[in-house]
Backbone as a printed PyTorch tensor [residue, N CA C, xyz], in Angstrom:
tensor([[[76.6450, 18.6210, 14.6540],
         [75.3940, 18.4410, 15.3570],
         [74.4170, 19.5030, 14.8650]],

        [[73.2240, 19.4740, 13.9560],
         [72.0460, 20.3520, 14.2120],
         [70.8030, 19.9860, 15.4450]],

        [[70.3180, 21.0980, 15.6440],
         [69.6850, 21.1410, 17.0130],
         [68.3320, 22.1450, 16.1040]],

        [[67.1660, 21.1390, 15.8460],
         [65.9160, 21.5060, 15.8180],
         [65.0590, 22.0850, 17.1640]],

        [[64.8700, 23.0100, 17.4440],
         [64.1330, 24.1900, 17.9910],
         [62.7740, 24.0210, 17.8500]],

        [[61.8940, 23.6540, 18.7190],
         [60.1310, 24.1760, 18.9750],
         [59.5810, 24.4580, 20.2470]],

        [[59.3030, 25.7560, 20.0300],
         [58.8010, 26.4800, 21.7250],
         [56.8940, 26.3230, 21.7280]],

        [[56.4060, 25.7780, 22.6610],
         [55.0530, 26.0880, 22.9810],
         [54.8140, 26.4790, 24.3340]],

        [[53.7230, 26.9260, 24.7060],
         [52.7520, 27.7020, 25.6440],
         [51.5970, 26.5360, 26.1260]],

        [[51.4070, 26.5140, 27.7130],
         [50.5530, 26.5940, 27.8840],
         [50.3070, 27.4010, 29.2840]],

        [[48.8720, 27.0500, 29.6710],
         [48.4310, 27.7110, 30.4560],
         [49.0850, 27.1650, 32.2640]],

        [[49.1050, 28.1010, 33.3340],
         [49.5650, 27.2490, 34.3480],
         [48.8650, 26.3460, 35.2430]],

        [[47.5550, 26.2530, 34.3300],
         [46.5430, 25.2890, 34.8740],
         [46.7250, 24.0630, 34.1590]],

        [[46.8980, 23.9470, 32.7500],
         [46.9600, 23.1300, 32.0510],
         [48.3730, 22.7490, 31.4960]],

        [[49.8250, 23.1140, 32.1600],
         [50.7740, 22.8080, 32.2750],
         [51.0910, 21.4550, 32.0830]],

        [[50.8180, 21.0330, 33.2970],
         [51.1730, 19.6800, 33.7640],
         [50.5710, 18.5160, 32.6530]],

        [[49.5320, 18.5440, 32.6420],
         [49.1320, 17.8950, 31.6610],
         [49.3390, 17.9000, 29.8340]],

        [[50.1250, 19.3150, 29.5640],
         [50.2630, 19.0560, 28.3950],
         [51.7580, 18.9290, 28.3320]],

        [[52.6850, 19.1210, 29.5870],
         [53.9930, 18.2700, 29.4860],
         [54.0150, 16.6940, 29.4040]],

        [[52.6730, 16.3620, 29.9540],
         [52.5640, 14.4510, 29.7910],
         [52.5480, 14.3690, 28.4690]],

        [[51.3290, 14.9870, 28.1470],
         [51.4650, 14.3150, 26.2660],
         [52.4110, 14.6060, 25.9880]],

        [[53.2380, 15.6160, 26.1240],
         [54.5090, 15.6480, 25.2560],
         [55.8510, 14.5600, 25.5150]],

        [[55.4990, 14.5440, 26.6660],
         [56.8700, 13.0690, 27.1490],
         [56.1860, 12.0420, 27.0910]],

        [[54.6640, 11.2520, 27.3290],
         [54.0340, 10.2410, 27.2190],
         [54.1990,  9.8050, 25.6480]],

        [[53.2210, 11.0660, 24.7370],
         [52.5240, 10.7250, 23.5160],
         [53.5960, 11.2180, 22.1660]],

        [[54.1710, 12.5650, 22.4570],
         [54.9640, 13.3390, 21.2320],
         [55.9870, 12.4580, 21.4470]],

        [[56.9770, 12.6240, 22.1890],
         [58.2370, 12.4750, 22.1650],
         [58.4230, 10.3870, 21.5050]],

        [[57.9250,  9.7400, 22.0550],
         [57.8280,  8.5200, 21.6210],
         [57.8160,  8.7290, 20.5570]],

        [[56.5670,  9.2200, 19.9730],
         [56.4730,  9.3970, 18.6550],
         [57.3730,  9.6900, 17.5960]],

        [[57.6180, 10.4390, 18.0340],
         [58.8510, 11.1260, 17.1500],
         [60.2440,  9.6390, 17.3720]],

        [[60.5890,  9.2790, 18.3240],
         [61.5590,  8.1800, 18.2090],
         [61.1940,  7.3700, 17.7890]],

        [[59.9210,  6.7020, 17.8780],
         [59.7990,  6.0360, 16.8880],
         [59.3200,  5.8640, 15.3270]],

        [[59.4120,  7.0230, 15.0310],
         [59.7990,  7.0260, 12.9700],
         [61.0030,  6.5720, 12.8980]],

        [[62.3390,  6.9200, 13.9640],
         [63.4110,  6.5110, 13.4780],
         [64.0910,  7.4900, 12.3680]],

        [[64.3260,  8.6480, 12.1210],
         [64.3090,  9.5580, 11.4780],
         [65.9800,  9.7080, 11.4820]],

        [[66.5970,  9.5320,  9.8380],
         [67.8470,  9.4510,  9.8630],
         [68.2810, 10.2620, 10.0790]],

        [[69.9580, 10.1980, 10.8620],
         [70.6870, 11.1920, 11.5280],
         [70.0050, 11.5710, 13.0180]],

        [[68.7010, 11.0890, 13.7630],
         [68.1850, 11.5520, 14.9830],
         [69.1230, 10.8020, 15.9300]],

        [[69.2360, 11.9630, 17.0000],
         [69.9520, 11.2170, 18.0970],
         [69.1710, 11.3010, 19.0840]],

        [[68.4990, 12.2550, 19.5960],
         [67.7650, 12.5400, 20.8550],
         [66.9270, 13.8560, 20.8370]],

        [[65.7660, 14.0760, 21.7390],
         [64.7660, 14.7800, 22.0020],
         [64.9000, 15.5910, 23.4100]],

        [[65.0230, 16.5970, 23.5490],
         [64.9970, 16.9110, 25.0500],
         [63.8450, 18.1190, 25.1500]],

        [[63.0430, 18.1310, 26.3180],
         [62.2070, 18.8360, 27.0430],
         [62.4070, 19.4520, 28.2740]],

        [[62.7320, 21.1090, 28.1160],
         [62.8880, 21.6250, 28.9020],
         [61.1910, 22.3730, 29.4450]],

        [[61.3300, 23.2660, 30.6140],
         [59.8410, 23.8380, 31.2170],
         [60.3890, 25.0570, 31.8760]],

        [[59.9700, 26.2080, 31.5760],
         [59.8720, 27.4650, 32.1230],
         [58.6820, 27.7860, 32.7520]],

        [[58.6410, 28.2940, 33.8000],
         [57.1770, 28.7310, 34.4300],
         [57.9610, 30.1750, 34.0750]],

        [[56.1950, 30.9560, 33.6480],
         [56.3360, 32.1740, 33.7540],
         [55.7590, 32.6470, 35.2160]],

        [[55.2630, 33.9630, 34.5850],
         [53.4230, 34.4110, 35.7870],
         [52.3320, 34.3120, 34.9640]],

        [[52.4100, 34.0160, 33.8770],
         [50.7810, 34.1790, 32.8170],
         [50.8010, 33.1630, 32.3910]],

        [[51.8810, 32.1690, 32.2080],
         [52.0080, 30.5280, 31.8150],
         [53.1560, 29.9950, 31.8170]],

        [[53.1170, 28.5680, 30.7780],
         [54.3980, 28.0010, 31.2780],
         [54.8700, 27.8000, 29.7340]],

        [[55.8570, 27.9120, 29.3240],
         [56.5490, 27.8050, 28.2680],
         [57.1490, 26.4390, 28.3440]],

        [[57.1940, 25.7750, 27.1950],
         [57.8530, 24.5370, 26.7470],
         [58.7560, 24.7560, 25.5830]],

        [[59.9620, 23.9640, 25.6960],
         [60.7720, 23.7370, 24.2830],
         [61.0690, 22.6940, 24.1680]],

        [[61.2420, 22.1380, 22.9680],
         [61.7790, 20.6910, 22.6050],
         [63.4190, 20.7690, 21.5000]],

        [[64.3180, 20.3590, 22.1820],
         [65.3360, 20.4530, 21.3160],
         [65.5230, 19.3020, 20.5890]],

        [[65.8880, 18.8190, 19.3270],
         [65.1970, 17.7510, 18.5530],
         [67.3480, 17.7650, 17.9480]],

        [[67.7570, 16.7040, 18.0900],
         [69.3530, 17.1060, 17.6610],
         [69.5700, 15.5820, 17.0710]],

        [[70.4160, 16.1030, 15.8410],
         [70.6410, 15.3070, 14.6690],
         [71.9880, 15.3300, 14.5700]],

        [[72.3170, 14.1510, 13.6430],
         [74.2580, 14.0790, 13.2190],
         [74.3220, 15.1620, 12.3690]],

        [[75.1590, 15.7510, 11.7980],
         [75.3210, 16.9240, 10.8370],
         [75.6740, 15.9420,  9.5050]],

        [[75.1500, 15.0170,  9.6480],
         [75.4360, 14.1920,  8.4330],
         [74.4810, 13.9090,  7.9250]],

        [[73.3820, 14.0030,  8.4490],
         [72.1930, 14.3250,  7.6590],
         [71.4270, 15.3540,  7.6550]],

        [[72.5580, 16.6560,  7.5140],
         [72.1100, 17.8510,  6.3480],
         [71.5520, 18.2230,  5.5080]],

        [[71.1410, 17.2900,  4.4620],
         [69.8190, 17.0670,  3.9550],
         [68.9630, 17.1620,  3.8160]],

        [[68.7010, 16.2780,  4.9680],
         [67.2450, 15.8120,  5.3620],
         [66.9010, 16.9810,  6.2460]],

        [[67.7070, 17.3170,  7.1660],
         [67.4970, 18.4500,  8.2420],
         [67.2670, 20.0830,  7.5880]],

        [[67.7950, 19.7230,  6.4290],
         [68.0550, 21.5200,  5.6830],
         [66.5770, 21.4210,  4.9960]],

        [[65.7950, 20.3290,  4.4160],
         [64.4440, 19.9610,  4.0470],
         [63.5230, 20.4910,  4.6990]],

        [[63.9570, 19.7570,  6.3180],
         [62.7370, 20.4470,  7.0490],
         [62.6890, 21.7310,  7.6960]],

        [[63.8030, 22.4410,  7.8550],
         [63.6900, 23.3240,  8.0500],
         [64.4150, 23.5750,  9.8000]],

        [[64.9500, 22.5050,  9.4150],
         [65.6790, 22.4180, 11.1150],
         [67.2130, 23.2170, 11.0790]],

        [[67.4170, 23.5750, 12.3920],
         [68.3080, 24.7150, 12.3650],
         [69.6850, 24.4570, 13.3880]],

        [[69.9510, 24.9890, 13.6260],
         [71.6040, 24.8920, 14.4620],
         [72.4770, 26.0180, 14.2780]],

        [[73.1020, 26.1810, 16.1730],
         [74.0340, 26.8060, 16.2800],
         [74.0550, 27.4830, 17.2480]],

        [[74.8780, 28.3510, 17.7360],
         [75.2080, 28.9840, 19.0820],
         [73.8640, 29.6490, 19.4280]],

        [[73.3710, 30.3700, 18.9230],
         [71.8660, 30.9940, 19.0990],
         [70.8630, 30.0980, 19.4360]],

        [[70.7510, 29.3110, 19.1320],
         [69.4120, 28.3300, 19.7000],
         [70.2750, 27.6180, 20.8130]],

        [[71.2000, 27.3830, 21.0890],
         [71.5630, 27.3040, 22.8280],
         [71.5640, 27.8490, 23.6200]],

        [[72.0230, 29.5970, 22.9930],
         [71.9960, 30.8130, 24.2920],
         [70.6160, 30.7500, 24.6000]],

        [[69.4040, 30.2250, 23.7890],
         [67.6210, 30.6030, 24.5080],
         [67.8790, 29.7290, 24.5300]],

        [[68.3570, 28.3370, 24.9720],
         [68.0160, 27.2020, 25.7940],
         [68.8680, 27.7380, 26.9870]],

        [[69.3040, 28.3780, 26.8230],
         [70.1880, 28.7530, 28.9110],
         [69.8720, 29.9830, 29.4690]],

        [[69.0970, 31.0620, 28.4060],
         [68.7240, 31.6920, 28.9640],
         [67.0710, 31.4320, 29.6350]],

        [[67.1560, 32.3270, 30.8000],
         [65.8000, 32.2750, 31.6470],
         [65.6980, 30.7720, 32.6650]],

        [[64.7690, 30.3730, 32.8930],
         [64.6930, 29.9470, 34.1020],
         [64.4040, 28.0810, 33.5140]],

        [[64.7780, 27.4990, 32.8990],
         [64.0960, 26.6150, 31.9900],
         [64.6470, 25.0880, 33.0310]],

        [[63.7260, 24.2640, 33.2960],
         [64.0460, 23.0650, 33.5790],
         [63.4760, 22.0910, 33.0370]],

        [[64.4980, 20.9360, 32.9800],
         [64.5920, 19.7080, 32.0830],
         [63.7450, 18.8540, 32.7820]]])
């Protein structure tokens, strides 16, 4: 299994609304290229006190190593311990 990693920020005013585009508009998106070896997309949400943090874990078969080592996508025990660490909900 590799597990592609992307953290963004926003503000805690503008939270809510830029978790929609990301489950409305990104995430579709991305499933539908159909991108070999993709299995699934997940969106977690951290509130801070100065904003709200987003991550997207993006996880592939390890059989397309390849394609994943191309883009620059990553895997392994470390990009799970910061998906469990802190306060993060799905």
């Amino acid at each position: 299994m590799i597990c592609r990693l992307w953290r963004g920020w926003a503000t805690n005013r503008t939270a809510d609304a830029y978790e929609r585009i990301v489950r409305e508009q990104v995430i579709p998106g991305i499933e539908a290229r159909r991108i070999p070896g993709f299995r699934s997309i997940d969106l977690v949400r951290r509130e801070r006190e100065r904003d709200v943090e987003f991550m997207t874990l993006m996880w592939f078969d390890t059989t397309c190593g390849g394609v994943a080592g191309a883009l620059g996508y990553v895997s392994g025990p470390r990009q799970m311990s910061a998906a469990r660490a802190g306060h993060w909900v799905r």
